[in-house]
MIBAVEX-686031 format. One record per residue: residue in one letter; y, z, x of N, C-alpha, C in turn. Coordinates in steps of 0.2 Angstrom, whole numbers, padded with zeros to 4 digits, always signed. Layout:
<recs>
AYZXYZXYZX ...
</recs>
This chain:
<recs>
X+0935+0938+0674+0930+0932+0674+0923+0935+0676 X+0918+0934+0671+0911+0935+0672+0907+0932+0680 X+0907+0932+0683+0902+0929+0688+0893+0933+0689 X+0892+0927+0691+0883+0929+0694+0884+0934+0696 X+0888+0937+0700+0887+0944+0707+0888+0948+0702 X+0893+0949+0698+0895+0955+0695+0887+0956+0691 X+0886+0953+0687+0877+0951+0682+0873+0957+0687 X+0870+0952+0693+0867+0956+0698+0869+0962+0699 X+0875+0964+0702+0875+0972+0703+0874+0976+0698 X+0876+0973+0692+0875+0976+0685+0867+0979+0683 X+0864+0973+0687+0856+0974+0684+0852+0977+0692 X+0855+0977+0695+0850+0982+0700+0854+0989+0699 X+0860+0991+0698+0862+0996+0696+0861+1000+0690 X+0857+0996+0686+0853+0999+0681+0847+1001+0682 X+0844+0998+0688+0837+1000+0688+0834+0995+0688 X+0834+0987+0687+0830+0982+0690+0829+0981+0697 X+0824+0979+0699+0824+0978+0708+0824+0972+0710 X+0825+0966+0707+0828+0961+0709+0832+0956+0701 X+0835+0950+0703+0838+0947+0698+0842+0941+0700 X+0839+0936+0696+0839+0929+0699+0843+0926+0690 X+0845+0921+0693+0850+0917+0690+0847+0909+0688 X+0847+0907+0680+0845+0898+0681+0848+0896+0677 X+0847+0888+0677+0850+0886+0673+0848+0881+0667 X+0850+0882+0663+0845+0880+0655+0843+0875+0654 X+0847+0871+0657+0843+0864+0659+0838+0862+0664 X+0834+0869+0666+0826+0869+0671+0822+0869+0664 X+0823+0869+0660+0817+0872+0655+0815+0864+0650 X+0820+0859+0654+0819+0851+0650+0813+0847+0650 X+0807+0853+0654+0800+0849+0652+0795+0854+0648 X+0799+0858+0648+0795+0865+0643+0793+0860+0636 X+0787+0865+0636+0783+0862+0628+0787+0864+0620 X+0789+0859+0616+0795+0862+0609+0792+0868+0609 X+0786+0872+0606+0784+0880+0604+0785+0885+0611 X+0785+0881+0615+0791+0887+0619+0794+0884+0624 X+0799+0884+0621+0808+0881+0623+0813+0886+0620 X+0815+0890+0628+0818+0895+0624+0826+0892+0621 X+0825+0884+0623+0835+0882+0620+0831+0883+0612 X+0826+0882+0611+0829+0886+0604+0830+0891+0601 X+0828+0898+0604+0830+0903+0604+0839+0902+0601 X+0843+0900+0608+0849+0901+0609+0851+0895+0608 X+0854+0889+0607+0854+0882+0607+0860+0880+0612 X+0865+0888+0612+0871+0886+0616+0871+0890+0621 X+0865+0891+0623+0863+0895+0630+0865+0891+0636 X+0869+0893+0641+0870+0887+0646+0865+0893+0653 X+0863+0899+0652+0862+0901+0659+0854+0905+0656 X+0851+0908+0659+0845+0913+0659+0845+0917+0666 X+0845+0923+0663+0845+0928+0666+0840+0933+0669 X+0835+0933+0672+0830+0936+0676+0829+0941+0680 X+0826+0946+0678+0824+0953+0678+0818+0955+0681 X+0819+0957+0687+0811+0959+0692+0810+0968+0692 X+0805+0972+0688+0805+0975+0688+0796+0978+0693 X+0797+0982+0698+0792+0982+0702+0789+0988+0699 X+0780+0985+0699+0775+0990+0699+0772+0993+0704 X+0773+1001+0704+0773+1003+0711+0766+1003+0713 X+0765+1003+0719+0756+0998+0720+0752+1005+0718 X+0753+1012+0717+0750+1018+0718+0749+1019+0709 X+0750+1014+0706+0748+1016+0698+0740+1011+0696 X+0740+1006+0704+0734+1006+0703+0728+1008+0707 X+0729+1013+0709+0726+1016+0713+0719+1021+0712 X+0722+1023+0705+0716+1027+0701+0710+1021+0698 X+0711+1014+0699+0707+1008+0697+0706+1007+0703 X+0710+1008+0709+0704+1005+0713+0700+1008+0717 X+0700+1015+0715+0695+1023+0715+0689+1023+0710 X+0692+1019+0705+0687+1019+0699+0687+1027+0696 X+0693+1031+0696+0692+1037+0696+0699+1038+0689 X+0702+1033+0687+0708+1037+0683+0712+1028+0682 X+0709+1027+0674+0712+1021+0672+0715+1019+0666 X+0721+1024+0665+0726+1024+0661+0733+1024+0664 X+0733+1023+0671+0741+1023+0672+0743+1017+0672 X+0738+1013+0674+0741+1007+0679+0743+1004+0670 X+0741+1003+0663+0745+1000+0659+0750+1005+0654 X+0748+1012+0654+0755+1015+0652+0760+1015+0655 X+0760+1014+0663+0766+1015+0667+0767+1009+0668 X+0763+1003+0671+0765+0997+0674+0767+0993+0668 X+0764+0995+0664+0765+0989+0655+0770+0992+0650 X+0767+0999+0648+0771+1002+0645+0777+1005+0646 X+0776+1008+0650+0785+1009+0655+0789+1006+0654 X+0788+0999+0659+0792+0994+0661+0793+0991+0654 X+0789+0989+0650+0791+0984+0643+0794+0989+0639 X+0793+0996+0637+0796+0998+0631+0800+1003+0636 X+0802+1006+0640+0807+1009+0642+0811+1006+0646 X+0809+1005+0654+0816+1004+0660+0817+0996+0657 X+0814+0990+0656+0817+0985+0656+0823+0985+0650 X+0821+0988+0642+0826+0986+0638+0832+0989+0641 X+0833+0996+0642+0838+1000+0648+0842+0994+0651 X+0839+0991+0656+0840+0986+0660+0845+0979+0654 X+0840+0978+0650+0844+0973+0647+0851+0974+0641 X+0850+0979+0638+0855+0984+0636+0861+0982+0640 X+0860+0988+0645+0868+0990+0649+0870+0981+0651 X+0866+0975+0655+0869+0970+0656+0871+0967+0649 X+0869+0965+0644+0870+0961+0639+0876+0967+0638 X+0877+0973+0638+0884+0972+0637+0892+0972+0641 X+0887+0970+0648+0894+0968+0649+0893+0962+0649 X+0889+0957+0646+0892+0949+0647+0896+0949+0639 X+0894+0953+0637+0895+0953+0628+0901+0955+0627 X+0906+0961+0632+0910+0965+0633+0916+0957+0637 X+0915+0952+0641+0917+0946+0642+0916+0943+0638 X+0914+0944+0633+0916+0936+0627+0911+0932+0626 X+0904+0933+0630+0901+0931+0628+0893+0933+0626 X+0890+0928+0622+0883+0932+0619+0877+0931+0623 X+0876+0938+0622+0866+0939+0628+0861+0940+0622 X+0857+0935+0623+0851+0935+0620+0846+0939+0624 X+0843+0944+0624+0839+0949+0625+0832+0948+0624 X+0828+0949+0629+0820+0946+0628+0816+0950+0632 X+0814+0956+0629+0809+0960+0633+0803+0956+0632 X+0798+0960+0638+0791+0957+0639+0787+0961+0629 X+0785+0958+0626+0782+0960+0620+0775+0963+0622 X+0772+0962+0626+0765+0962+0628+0761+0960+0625 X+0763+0956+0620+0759+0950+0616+0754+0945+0623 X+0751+0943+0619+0746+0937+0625+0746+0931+0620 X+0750+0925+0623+0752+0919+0617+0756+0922+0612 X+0758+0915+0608+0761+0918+0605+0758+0918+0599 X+0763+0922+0594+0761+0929+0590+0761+0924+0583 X+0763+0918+0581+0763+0914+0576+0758+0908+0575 X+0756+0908+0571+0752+0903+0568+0754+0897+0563 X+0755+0892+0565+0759+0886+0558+0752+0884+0556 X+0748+0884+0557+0743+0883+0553+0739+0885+0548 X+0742+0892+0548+0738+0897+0543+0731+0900+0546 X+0726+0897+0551+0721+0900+0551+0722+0905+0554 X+0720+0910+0552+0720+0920+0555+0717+0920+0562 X+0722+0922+0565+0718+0926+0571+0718+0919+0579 X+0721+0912+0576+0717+0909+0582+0724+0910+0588 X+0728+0915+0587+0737+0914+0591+0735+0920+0594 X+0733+0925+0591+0735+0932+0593+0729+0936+0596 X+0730+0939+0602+0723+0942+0603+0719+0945+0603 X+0711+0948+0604+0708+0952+0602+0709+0959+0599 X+0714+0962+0601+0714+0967+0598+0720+0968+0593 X+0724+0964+0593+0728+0961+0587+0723+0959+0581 X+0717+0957+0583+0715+0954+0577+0710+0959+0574 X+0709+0963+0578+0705+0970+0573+0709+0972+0570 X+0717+0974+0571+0720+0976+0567+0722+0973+0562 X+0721+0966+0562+0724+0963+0557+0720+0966+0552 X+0712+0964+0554+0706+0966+0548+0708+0972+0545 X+0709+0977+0549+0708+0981+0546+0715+0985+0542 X+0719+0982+0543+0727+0981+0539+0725+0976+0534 X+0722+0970+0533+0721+0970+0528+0717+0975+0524 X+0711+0976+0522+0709+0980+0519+0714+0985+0518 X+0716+0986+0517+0723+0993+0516+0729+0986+0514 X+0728+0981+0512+0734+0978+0513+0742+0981+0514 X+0740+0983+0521+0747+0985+0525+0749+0980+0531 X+0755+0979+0530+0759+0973+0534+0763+0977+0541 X+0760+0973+0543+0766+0974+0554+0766+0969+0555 X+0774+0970+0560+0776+0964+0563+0771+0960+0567 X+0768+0962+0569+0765+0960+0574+0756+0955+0572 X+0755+0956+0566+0750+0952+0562+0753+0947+0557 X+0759+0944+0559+0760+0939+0553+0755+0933+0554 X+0751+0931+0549+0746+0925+0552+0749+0918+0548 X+0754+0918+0546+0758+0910+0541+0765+0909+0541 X+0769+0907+0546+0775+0904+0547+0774+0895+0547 X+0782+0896+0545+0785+0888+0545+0792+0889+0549 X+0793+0883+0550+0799+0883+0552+0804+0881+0548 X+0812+0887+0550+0815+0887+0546+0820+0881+0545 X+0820+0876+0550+0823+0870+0550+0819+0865+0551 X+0822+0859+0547+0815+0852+0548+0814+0854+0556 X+0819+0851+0561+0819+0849+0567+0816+0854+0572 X+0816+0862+0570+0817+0867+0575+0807+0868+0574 X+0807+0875+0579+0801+0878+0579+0800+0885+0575 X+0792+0885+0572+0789+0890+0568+0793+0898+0574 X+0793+0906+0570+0793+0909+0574+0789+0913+0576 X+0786+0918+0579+0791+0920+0584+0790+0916+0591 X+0793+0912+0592+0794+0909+0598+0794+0913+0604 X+0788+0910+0609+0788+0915+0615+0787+0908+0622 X+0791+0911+0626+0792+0904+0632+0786+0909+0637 X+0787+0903+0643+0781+0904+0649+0784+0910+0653 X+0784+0917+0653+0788+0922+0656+0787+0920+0664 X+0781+0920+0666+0780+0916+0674+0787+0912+0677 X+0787+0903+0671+0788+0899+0675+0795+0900+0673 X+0800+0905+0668+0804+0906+0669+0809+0910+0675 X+0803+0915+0679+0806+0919+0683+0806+0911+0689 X+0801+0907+0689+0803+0902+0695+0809+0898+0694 X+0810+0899+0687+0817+0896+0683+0824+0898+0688 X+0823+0905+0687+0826+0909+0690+0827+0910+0698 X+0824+0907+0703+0824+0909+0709+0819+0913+0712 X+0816+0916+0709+0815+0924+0709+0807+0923+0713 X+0803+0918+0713+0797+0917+0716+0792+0911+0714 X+0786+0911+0716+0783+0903+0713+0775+0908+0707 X+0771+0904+0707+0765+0902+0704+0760+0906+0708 X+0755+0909+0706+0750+0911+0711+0745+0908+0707 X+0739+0908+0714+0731+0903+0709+0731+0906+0701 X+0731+0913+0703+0728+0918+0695+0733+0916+0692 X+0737+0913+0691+0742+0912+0687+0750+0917+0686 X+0748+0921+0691+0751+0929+0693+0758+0927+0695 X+0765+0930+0694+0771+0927+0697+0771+0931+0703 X+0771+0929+0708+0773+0930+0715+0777+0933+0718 X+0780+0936+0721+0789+0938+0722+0787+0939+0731 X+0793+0935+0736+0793+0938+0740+0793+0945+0741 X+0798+0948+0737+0797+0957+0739+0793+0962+0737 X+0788+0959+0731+0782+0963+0729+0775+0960+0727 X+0775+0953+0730+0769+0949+0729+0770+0948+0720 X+0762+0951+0717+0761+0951+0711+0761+0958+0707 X+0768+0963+0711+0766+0969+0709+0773+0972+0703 X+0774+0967+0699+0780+0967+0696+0781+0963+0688 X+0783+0967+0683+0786+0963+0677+0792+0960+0679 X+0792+0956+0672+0800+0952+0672+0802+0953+0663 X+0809+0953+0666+0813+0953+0657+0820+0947+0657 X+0822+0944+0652+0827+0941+0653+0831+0940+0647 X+0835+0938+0650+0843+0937+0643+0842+0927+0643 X+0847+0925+0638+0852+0920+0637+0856+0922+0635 X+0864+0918+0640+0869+0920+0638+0872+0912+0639 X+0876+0911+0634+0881+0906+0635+0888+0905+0639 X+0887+0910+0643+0889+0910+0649+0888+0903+0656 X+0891+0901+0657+0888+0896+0661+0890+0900+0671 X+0884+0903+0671+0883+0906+0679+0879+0901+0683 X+0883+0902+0690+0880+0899+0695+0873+0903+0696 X+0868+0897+0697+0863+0896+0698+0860+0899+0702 X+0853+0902+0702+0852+0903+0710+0847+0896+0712 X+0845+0896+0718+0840+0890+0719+0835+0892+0716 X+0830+0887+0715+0823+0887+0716+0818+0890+0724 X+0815+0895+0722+0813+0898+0729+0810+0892+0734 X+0811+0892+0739+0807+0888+0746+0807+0892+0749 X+0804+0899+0749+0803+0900+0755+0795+0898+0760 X+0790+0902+0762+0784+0901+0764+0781+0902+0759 X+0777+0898+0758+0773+0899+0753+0768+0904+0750 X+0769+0909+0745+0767+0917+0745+0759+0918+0744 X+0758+0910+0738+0750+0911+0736+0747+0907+0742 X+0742+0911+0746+0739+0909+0752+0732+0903+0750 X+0732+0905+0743+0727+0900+0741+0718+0902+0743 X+0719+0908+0745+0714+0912+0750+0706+0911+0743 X+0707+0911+0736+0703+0909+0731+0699+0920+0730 X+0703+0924+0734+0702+0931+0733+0701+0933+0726 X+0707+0931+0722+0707+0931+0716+0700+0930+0711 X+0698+0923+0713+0693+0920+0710+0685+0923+0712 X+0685+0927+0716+0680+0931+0719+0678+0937+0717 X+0684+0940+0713+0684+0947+0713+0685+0946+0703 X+0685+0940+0703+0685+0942+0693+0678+0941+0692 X+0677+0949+0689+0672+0952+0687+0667+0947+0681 X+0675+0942+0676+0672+0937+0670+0670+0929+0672 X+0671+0929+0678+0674+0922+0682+0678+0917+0677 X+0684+0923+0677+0689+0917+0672+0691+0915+0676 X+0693+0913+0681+0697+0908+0687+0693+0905+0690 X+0694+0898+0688+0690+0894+0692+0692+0896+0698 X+0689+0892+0704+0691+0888+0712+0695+0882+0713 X+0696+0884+0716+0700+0876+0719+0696+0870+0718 X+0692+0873+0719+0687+0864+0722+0685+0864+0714 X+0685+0866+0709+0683+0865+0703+0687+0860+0702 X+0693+0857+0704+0697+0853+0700+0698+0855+0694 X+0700+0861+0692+0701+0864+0685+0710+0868+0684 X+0711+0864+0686+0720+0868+0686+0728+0865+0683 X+0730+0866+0680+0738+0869+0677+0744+0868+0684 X+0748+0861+0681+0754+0860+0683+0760+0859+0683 X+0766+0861+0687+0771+0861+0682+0777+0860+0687 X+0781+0856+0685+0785+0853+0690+0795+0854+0689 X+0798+0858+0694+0802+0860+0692+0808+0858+0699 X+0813+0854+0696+0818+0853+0700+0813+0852+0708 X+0810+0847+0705+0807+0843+0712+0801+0848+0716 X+0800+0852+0712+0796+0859+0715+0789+0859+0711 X+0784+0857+0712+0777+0858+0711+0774+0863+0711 X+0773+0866+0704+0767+0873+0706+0760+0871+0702 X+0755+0875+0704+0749+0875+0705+0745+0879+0702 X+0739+0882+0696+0737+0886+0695+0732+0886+0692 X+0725+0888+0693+0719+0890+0690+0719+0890+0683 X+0718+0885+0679+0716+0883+0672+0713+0890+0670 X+0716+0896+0669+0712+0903+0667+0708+0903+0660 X+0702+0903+0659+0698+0906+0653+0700+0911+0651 X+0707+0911+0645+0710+0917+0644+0705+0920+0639 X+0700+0916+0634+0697+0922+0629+0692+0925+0634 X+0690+0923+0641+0686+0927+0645+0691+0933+0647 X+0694+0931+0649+0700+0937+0652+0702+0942+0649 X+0701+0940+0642+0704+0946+0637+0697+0951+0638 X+0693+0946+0636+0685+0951+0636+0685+0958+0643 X+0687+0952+0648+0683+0957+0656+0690+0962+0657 X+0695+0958+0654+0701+0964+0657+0701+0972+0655 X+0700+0972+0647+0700+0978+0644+0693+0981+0645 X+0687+0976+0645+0681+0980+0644+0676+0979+0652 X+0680+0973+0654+0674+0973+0663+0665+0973+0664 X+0663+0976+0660+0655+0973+0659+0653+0977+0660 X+0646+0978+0661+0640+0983+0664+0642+0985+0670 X+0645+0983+0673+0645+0987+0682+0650+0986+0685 X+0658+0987+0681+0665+0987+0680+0668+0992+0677 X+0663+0997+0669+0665+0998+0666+0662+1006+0664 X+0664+1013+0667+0660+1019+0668+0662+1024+0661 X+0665+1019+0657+0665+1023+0650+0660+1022+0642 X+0658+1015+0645+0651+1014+0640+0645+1016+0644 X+0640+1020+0639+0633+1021+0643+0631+1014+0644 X+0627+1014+0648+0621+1010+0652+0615+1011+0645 X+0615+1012+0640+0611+1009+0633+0614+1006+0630 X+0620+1006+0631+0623+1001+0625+0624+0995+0627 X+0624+0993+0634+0622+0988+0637+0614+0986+0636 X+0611+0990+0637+0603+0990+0638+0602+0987+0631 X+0604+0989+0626+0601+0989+0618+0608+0986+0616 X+0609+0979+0618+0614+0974+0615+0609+0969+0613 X+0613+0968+0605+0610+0964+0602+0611+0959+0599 X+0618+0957+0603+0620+0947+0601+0627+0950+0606 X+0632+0954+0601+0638+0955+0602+0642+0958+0607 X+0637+0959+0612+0639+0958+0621+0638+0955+0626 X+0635+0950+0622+0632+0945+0626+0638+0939+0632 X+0642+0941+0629+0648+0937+0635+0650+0941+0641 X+0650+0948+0639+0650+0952+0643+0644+0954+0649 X+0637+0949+0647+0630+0950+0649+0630+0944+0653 X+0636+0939+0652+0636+0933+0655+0633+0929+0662 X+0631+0933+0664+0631+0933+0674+0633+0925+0675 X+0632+0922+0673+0630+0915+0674+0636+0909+0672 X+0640+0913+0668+0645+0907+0666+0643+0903+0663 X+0639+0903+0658+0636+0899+0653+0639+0898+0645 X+0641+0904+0643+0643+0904+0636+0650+0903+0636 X+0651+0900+0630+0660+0898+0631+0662+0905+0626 X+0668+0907+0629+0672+0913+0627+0675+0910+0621 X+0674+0913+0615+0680+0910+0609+0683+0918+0604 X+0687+0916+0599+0688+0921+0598+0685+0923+0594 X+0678+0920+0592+0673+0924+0586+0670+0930+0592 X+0666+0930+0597+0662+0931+0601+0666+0936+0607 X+0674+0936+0606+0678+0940+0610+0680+0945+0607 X+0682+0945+0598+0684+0949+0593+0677+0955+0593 X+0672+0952+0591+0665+0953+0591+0663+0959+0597 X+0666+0959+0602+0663+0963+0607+0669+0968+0607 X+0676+0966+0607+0681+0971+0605+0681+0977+0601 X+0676+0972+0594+0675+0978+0588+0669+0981+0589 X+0665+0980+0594+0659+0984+0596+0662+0989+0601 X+0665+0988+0604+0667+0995+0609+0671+0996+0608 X+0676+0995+0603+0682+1000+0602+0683+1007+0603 X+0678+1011+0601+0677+1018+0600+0676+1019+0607 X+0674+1018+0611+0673+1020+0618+0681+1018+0621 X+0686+1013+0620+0694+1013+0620+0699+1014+0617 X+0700+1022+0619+0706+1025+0616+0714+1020+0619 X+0717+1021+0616+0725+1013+0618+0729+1019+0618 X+0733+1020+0622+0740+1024+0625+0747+1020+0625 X+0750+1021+0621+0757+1018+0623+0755+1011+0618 X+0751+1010+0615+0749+1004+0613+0746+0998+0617 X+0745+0998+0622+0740+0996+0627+0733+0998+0629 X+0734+0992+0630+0722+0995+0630+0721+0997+0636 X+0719+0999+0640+0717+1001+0644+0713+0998+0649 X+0718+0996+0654+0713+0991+0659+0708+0994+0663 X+0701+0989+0664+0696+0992+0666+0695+0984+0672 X+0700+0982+0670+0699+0978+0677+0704+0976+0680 X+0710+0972+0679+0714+0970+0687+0712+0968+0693 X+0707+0965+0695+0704+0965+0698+0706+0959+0705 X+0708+0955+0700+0713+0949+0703+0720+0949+0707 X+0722+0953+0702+0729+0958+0706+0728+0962+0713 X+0722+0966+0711+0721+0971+0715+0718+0966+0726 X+0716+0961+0720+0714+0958+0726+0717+0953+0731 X+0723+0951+0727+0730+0949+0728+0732+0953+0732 X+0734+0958+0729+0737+0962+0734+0735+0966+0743 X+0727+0965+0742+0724+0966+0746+0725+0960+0752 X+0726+0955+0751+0728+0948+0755+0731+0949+0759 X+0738+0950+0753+0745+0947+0756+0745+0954+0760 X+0743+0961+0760+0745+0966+0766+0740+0963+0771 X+0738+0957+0771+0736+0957+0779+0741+0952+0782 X+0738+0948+0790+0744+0947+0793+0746+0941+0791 X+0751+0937+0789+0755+0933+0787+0755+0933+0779 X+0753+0938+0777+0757+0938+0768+0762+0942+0769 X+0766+0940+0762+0773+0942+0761+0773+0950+0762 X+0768+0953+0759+0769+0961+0759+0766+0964+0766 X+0763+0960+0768+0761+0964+0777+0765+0967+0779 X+0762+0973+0780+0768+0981+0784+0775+0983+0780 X+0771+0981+0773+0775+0985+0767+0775+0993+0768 X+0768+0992+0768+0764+1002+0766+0762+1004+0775 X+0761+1009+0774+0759+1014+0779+0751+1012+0782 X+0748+1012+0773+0740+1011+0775+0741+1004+0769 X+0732+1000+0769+0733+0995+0763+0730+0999+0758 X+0730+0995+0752+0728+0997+0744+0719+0998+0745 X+0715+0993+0751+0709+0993+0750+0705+0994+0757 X+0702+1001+0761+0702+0999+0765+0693+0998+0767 X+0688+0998+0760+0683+0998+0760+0681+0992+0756 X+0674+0991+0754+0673+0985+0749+0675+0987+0742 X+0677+0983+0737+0677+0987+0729+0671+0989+0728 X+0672+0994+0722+0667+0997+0720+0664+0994+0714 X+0658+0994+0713+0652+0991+0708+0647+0995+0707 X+0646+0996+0701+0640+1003+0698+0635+1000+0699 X+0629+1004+0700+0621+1002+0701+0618+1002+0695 X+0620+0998+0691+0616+1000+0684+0614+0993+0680 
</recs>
């Protein structure tokens, strides 16, 4: 007989570091275009997979000295090596008991990747959509740029269906909501991916977390973004979502700002564009020139400053290189002081000086 426990030892003896259990009827307020019961129609359990980012791969970002591990190891690692490993060896032993595991690694897609409308480019983003440009002209096709689906049944949804990877680890037990939108865990804060199955196995659940509340609400996050994609609290500008009597809370994020400041960070975040290319900008980084929070971030204006600096980001592992984190980093800076969840985790904390910022 299949049980939860056995699933669990399976998936930390594979190399997950935690794994939480729910049940497919928490996902009954989820929006149809991500709803994973469509996925699987006869999924009765979901399966959740905590894979930790070790805090030392952001260390060369928060030295400002070495900024390609923290997404070939934390991103690319985790999504294209240890978590399939991890979903692999468990889906075959639910599969090996008779039943079927739906398998869903992190894609590092941002939204999702279909469009039912036909217009190019408004799903997928920024650097998916140079690509596209530039596979068209070559009219060569990848998975990864379909711009025109429909759905293959009246009733169902367009593919590729992609669910809230967040509010299903809370689905799972596993942790809540942080302001930045960041999944939480008591045992690593926000220093962690997730990967999960559906199986139509029907396993005991775990609870919904209650324990202390992980996100302090301290607004660190909101401080420390270089794009000011995160409101504040007091903006009244936030995302909620309510799960088996459980309320989470989170910072309405300007994701086409986020996309711009994560990979490129601006003039005085950013020590691989010269200081003239900023000097001698002539429309097309202007978002990036923001200081003020005036221009609205769209994807003409975000593609635009992506295909201007490309050439100064080289991508590893297919990941762009982050040049900021800075929400994470700050995150984590919090919760190691006294009453966050990772207090007297480490030896010393991640930050023991101000962040650093260029003079230029």
């Amino acid at each position: 007989m299949l049980t939860s426990q056995m699933i669990k030892e399976a998936a930390l003896a594979a190399g997950a570091d935690a794994c939480g259990i729910g049940s497919m009827d928490r996902f009954a307020e989820a929006p149809k275009d991500m709803d994973p019961r469509y996925l699987f129609p006869e999924a009765k359990s979901v399966v959740g997979f905590v894979f930790r980012i070790p805090r030392g791969v952001q260390r060369g970002i928060e030295e400002g000295t070495q900024f390609y591990q923290y997404p070939s190891m934390a991103y690319g690692g985790i999504n294209e090596i240890y978590a399939p490993a991890v979903l692999y060896r468990v889906g075959k032993l639910i599969e090996d008991h008779g039943y079927e595991a739906f398998l869903y690694r992190n894609t590092g897609a941002r939204g999702r990747i279909s469009d039912v409308d036909g217009t190019v480019g408004n799903t997928i983003s920024p650097e998916e959509q140079i690509t596209v440009n530039e596979q068209a002209k070559n009219k060569a096709a990848h998975h990864r740029t379909v711009q025109y689906t429909r759905p293959v049944r009246e009733d169902g949804v367009a593919p590729d269906l992609q669910f809230h990877f967040r509010l299903a680890a809370v689905i799972c037990g596993l942790g809540e909501i942080g302001w930045s939108k960041m999944l939480l865990t008591p045992e690593f804060g926000p220093l962690q991916r997730v990967a999960f199955l559906f199986t139509d196995a029907e396993l005991e659940p775990d609870p919904i977390y209650d324990g202390p509340p992980l996100c302090r609400k301290c607004m660190a996050c909101v401080k420390q973004c270089p794009g000011h994609c995160i409101p504040s609290i007091k903006d009244n500008n936030s995302c909620h979502a309510t799960i088996e009597g459980h309320t989470y809370e989170w910072g309405n994020i300007d994701m086409w700002r986020c996309y711009a400041f994560y990979t490129h960070a601006g003039r005085y975040y950013n020590p691989f564009v010269p200081k003239e290319v900023f000097d001698n900008n002539t429309g097309s980084l202007d978002l990036l020139e923001d200081f003020d929070n005036k221009l609205k971030a769209d994807e003409k204006n975000v593609t635009e400053l992506y295909t201007e600096l490309e050439k100064y980001f080289p991508t590893w592992v297919g990941y762009n290189m982050a040049k900021c984190g800075g929400c994470i980093r700050a995150c984590v800076s919090m919760l190691e002081k006294k009453g966050g969840c990772m207090e007297g985790r480490f030896k010393q904390p991640l930050r023991t000086g101000k962040a650093w910022k260029m003079d230029r």
